[in-house]
N, C-alpha and C positions, 0 to 999 in steps of 0.2 A: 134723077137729073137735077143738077144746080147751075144754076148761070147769076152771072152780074148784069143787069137792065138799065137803061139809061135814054129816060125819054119813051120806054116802050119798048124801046129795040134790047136787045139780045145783042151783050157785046162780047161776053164770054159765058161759057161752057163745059160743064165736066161731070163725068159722071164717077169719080172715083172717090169722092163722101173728103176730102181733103182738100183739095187747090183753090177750089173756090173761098169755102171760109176763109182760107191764108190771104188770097188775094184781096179780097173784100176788108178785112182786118188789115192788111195794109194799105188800101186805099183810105182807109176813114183815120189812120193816123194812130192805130191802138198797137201795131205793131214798134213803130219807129216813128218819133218825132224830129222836130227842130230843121235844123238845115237838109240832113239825110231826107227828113218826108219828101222837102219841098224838091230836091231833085229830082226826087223819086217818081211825083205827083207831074212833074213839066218833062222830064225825058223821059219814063215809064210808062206812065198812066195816059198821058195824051199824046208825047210823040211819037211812040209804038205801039200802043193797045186801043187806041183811038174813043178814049174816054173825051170829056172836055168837063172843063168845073161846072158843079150842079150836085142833083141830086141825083144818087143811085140808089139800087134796089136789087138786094140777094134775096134769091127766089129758090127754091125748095120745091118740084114736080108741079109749078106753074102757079106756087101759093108765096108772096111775100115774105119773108120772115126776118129781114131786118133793112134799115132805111140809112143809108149814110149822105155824105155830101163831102164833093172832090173839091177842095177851096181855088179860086184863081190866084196862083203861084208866082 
């Protein structure tokens, strides 16, 4: 199981070894930069997935394994 964390909480979920790293990778800006991100980051990431800027945390069967931060957009 993989999820995206933020704050503690459990804000996304998956267990199929793919969606989350994608997700995650594009939250922290390594997928798509520039204007595209910051859309991305204010209509995606906060106004339907219920992120907010900070720090997050992709988690691997309950263990950390990489650290990003969602910028305020």
């Amino acid at each position: 199981m993989e999820e995206i964390r933020q704050n503690g909480k459990i804000i996304l979920h998956s267990d199929d070894g793919i969606s989350i790293k994608m997700i995650f990778k594009n939250l922290t800006g390594k997928n798509f930069q520039g204007q595209k991100y910051a859309e991305y980051i204010r209509h995606i990431a906060i106004g339907e997935m219920g992120f907010s800027p900070g720090i997050i945390e992709h988690c691997r069967d309950g263990e950390v394994i990489g650290k990003g931060k969602i910028p305020n957009v």
